[in-house]
C-alpha positions as CSV (number, residue, x, y, z in Angstrom):
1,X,213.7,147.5,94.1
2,X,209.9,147.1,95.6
3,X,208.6,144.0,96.5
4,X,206.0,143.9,93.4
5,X,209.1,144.4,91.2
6,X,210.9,141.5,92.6
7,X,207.8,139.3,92.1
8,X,206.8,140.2,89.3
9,X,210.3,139.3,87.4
10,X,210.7,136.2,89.6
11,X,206.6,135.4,88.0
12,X,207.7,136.2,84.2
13,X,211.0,133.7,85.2
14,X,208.6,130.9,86.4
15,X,206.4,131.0,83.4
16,X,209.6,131.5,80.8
17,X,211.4,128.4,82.6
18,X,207.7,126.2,82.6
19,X,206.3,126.9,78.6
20,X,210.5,126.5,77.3
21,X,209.9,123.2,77.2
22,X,207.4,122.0,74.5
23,X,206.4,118.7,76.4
24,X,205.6,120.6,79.0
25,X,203.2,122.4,77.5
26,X,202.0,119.3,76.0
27,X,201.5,117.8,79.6
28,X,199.7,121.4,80.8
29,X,196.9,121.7,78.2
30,X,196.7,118.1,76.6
31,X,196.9,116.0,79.2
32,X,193.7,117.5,81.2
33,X,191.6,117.2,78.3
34,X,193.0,113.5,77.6
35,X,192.3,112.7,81.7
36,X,188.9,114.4,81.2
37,X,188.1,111.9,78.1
38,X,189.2,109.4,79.5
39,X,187.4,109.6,82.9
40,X,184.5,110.9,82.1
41,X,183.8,107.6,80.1
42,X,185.8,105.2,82.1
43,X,184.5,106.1,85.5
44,X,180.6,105.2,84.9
45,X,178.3,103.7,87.3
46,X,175.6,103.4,84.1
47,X,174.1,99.9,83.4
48,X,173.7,99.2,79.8
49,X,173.5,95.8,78.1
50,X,173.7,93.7,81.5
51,X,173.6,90.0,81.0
52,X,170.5,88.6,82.2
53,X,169.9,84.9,81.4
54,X,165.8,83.7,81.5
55,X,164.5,80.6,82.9
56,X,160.7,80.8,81.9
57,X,158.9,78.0,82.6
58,X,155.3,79.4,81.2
59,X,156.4,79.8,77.7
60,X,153.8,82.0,76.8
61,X,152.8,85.6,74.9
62,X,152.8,86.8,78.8
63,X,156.2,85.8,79.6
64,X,157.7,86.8,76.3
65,X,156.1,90.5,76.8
66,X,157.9,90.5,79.9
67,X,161.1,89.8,78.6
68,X,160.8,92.2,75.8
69,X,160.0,95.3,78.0
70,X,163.1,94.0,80.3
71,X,165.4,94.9,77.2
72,X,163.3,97.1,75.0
73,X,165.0,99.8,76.9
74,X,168.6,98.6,76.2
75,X,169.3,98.0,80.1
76,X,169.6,94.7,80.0
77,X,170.4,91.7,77.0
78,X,169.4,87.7,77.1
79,X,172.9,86.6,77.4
80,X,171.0,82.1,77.5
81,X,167.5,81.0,78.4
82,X,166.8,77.3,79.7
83,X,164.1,76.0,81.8
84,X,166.8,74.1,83.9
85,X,167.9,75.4,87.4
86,X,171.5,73.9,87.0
87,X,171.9,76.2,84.0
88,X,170.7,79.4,85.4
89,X,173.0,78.7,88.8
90,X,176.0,77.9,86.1
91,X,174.7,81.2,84.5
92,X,175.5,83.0,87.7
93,X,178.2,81.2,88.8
94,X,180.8,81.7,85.7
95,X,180.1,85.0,85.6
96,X,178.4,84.6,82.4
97,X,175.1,86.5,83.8
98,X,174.6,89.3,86.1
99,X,170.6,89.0,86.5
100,X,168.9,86.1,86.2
101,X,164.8,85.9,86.0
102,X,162.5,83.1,86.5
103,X,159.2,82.9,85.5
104,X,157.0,80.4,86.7
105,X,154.5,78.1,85.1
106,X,150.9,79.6,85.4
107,X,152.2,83.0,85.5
108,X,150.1,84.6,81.7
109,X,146.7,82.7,83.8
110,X,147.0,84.2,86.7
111,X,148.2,87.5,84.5
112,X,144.5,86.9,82.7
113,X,142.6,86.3,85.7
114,X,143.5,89.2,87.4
115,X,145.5,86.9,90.4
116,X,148.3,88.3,92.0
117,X,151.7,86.7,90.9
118,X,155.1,87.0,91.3
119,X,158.5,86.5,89.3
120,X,162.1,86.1,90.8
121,X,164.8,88.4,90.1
122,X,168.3,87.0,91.0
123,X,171.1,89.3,91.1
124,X,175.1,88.7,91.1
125,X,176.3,90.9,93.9
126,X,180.1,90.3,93.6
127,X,180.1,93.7,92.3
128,X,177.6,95.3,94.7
129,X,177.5,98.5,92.8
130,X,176.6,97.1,89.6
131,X,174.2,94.6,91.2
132,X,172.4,97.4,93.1
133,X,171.7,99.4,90.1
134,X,171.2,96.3,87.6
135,X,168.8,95.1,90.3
136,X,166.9,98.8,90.5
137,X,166.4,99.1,87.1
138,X,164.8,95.4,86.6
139,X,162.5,95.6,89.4
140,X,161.2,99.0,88.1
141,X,161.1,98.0,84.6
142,X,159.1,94.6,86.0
143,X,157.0,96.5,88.1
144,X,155.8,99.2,85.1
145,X,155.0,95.8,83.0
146,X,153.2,94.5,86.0
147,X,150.6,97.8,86.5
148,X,150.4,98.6,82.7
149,X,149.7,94.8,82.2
150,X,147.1,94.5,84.8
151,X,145.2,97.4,83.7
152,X,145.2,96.4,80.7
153,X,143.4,93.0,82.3
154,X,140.8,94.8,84.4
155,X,139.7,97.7,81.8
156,X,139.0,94.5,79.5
157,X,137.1,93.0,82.2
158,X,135.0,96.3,82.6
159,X,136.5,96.8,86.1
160,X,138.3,100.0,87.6
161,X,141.4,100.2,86.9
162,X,144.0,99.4,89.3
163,X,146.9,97.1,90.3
164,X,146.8,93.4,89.6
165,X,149.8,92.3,89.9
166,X,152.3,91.9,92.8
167,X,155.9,92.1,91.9
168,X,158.8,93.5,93.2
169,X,159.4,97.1,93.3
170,X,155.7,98.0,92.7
171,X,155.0,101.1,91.3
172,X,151.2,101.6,92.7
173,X,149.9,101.2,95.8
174,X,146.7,99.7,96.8
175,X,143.4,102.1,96.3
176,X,144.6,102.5,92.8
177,X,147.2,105.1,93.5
178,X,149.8,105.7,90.6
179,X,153.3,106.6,92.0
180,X,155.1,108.3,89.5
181,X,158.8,109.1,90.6
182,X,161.1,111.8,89.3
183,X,164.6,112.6,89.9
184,X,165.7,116.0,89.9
185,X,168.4,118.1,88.8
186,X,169.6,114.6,87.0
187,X,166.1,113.2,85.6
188,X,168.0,110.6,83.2
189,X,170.4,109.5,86.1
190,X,173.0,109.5,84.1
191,X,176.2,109.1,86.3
192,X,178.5,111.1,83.6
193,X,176.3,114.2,84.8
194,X,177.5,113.5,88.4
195,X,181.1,112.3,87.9
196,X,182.3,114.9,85.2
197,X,182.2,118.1,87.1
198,X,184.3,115.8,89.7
199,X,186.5,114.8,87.2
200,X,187.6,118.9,87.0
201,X,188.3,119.2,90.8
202,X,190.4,116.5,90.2
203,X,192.4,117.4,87.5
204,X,192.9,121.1,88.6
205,X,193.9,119.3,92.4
206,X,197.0,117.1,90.5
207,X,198.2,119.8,88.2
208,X,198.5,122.1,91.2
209,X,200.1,119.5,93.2
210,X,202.2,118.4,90.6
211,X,203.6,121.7,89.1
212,X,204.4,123.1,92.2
213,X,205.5,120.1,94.3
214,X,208.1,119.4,91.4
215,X,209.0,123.1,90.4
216,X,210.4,124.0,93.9
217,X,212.6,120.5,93.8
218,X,213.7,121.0,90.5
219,X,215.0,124.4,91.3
220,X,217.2,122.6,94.2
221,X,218.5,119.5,92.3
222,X,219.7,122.4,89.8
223,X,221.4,124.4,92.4
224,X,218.9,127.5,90.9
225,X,217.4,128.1,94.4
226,X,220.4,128.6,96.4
227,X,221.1,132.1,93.8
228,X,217.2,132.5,95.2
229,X,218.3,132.4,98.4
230,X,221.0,134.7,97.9
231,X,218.6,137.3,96.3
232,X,216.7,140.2,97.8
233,X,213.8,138.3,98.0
234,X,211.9,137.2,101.5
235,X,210.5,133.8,102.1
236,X,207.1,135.2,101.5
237,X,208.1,136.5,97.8
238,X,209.4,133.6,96.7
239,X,206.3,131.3,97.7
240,X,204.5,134.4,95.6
241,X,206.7,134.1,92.9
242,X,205.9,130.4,92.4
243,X,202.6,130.2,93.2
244,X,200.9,132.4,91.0
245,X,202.2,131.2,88.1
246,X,200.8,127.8,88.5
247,X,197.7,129.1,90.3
248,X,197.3,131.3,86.4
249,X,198.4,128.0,84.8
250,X,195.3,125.9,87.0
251,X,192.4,128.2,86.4
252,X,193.3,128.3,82.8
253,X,193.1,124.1,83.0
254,X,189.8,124.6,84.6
255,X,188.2,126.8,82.1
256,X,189.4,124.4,79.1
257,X,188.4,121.1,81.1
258,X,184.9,122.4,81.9
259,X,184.3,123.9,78.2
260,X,185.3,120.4,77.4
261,X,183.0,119.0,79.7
262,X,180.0,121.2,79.0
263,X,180.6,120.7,74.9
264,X,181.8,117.2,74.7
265,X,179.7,115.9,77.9
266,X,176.6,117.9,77.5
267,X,177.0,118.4,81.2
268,X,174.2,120.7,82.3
269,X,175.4,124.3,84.0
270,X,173.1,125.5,85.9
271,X,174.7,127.8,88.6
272,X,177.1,131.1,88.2
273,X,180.2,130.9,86.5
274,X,182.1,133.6,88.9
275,X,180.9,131.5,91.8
276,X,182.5,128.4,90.7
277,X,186.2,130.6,89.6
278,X,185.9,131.7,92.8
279,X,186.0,128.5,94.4
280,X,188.4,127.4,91.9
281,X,190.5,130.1,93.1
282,X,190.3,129.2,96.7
283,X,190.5,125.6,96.2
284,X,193.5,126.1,94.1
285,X,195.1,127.7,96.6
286,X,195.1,125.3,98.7
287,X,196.1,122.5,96.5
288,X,199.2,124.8,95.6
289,X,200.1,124.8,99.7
290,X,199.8,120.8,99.4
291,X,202.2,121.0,96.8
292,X,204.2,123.6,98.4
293,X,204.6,121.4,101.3
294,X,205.6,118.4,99.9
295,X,208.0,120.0,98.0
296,X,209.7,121.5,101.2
297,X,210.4,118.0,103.0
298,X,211.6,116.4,99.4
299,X,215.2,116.4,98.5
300,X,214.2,115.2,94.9
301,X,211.9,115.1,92.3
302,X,211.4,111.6,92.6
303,X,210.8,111.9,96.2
304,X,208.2,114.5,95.6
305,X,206.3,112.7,93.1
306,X,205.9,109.6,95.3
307,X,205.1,111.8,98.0
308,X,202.3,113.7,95.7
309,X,200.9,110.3,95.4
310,X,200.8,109.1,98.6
311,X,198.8,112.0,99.3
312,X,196.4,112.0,96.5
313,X,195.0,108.7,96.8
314,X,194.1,108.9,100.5
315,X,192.6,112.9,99.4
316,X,190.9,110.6,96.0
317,X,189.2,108.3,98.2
318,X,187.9,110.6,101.2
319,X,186.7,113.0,98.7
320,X,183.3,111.3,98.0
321,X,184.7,111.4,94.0
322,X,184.0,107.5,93.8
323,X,181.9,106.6,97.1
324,X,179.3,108.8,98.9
325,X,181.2,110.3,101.9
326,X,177.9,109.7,104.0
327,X,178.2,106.0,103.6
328,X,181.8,105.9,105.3
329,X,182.6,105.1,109.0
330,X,182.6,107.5,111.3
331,X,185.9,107.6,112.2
332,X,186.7,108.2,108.1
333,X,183.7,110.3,107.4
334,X,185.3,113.2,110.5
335,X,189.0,113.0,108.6
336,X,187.2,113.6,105.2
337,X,186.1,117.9,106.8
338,X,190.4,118.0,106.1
339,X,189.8,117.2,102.3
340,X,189.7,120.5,101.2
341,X,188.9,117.9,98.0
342,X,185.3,117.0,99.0
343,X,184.3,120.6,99.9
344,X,185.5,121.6,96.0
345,X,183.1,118.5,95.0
346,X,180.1,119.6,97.1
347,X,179.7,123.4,95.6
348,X,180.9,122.4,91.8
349,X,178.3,119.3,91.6
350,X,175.9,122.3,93.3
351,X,176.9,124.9,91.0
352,X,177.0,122.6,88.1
353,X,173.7,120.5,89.0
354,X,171.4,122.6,91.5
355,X,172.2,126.5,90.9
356,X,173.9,126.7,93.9
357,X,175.2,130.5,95.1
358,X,177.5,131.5,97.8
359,X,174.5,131.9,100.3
360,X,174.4,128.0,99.6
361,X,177.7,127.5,100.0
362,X,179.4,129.4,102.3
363,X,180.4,126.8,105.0
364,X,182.3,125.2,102.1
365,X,183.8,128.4,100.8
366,X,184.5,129.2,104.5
367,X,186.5,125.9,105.0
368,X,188.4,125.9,102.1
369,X,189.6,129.4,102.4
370,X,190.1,128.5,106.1
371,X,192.3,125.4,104.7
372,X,194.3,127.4,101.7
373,X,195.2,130.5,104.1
374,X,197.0,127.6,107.0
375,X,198.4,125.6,104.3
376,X,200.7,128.9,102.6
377,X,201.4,130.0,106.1
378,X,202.9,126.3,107.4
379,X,204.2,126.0,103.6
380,X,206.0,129.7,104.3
381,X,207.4,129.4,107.4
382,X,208.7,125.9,106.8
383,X,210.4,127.0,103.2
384,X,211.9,130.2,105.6
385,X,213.5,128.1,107.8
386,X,215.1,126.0,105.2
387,X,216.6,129.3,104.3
388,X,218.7,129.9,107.2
């Protein structure tokens, strides 16, 4: 019997023993979309409705203009309003606000007079993320309302139209330049865009991990794999034999996943489909030799699936899935080139986002094809030795 004979039965064995089990299919196609949902919603950097309490000590049609284009756009909500400073510091301190902004008295003359003026933006940094952001979007949405106001001020005057105001963030510049800014490839920043097609390296990554890691245990705690061993087939076969079941199993997650994403997300696609299979495939790969390893220093399942996880967190979190990679230490930011996670990252948010081709992308597809071929050869020769 030929060696494509031999893996081809021990392939229609793998895939019969995996789908007899209706849970398991249950876990293989429902549980990816249900991760997918509830990711893609759940992990969101957006700011909407932020609590921002007002201490405006003008009290006029000036101030309250301001405060209306702060949460015209839905950004940000008056969660209290005094005049007192204990109140807005109590604001802050409970928790009970995340921005605070105080308007001083004078501000609507020295709006009318064309005088530079100011207002103060306080910000809640305990969580720096949502402070930054919160913070971004006030001073721009404050500095719009500063340059539309003040040429409102000076075309009523009969002067040229420029900046009056001085706030922070600024939009113009002095000479009456208008800086108008524009994000590409995500011009609403909206962090769904960014974290979804994440969300499906993910997802492919643990259910390659997971059905391999625990397949090859299983097989041992039920005495199956010693009959293996006593088969025709080589150490090579067998990893064949139950890897490409799962790898079939994988791409079809990552097809259902991304027409979930790109139907229920309204992620945009903008690059070439067979370039992102074909670093699915790669990348898939080398998650299945991640799995293949763990599953040949695990005497259990249970021992296997704490050892998946102590790997996937570390892989998670040096990935750049939830913090940029480039803000990192050093030392951190060198051990991440071994995540063969964060390469998969880099060309799908390309692919996804930018266009991105292979002439783009080739150090990454280089590096994870580089990872995936030493990852099956250590997982090979470590399985054959357990042979003998």
């Amino acid at each position: 019997m030929s060696g494509r004979i031999r893996i081809s039965r021990l392939v229609r064995k793998e895939l019969r023993q995996i789908f007899r089990d209706p849970r398991t299919k249950r876990i293989i196609f429902a549980s990816p979309v249900i991760q997918l949902l509830a990711f893609g919603y759940a992990v969101n950097t957006d700011v909407r409705g932020t609590a921002t309490f007002v201490q405006d000590h003008d009290r006029t049609a000036e101030s309250r203009s301001l405060v209306e284009s702060l949460t015209a756009a839905g950004y940000f909500r008056v969660a209290g309003a005094s005049t007192r400073d204990r109140d807005l510091t109590e604001a802050l301190d409970h928790g009970r606000a995340v921005i605070g902004l105080v308007i001083p008295a004078g501000f609507a003359r020295d709006v009318q007079s064309g005088r530079p003026t100011s207002v103060q933006l306080l910000v809640d940094g305990t969580n720096s993320n949502t402070g930054t952001v919160a913070q971004g979007y006030a001073s721009r949405t404050i500095a719009q309302w500063g340059v539309a106001r003040g040429r409102e001020v000076r075309a009523a005057a009969g002067a040229p139209v420029g900046a009056s105001l001085t706030m922070p963030g600024d939009a113009s510049l002095p000479g009456g330049v208008d800086l108008r800014v524009r994000a590409w490839f995500n011009p609403d920043l909206v962090s769904r865009v960014y974290n979804v097609p994440a969300v499906i390296g993910l997802i492919v990554l643990l259910m390659s991990m997971l059905l391999t890691s625990l397949g090859v245990v299983r097989e041992r705690e039920m005495g199956t794999l010693d009959q293996l061993l006593v088969s025709p087939l080589s150490a090579g076969e067998l990893m064949l034999g139950k890897t490409l079941p799962v790898a079939g199993i994988a791409m079809a997650q990552l097809t259902l996943v991304t027409v979930v994403g790109l139907l229920w997300f309204q992620v945009p696609f903008r690059g070439d489909p067979v370039v992102l299979l074909a670093a699915a495939g790669v990348f898939i790969l080398a998650g299945l030799s991640m799995g293949l390893i763990i599953s040949t220093i695990s005497s259990t399942q249970q021992e296997a699936f704490l050892g998946m996880f102590l790997v996937v967190f570390p892989v998670i979190i040096l990935s750049g899935f939830l913090y940029p990679v480039d803000t990192m230490p050093y030392l951190f930011e060198r051990l991440s080139l071994a995540n063969p996670l964060r390469h998969f990252l880099e060309i799908v948010r390309a692919v996804f986002l930018k266009g991105a081709g292979f002439t783009d992308l080739w150090v990454q597809f280089a590096t994870l094809t580089g990872m995936a071929a030493a990852g099956l050869l250590y997982a090979t020769r470590r399985f054959a030795r357990s042979m003998v």
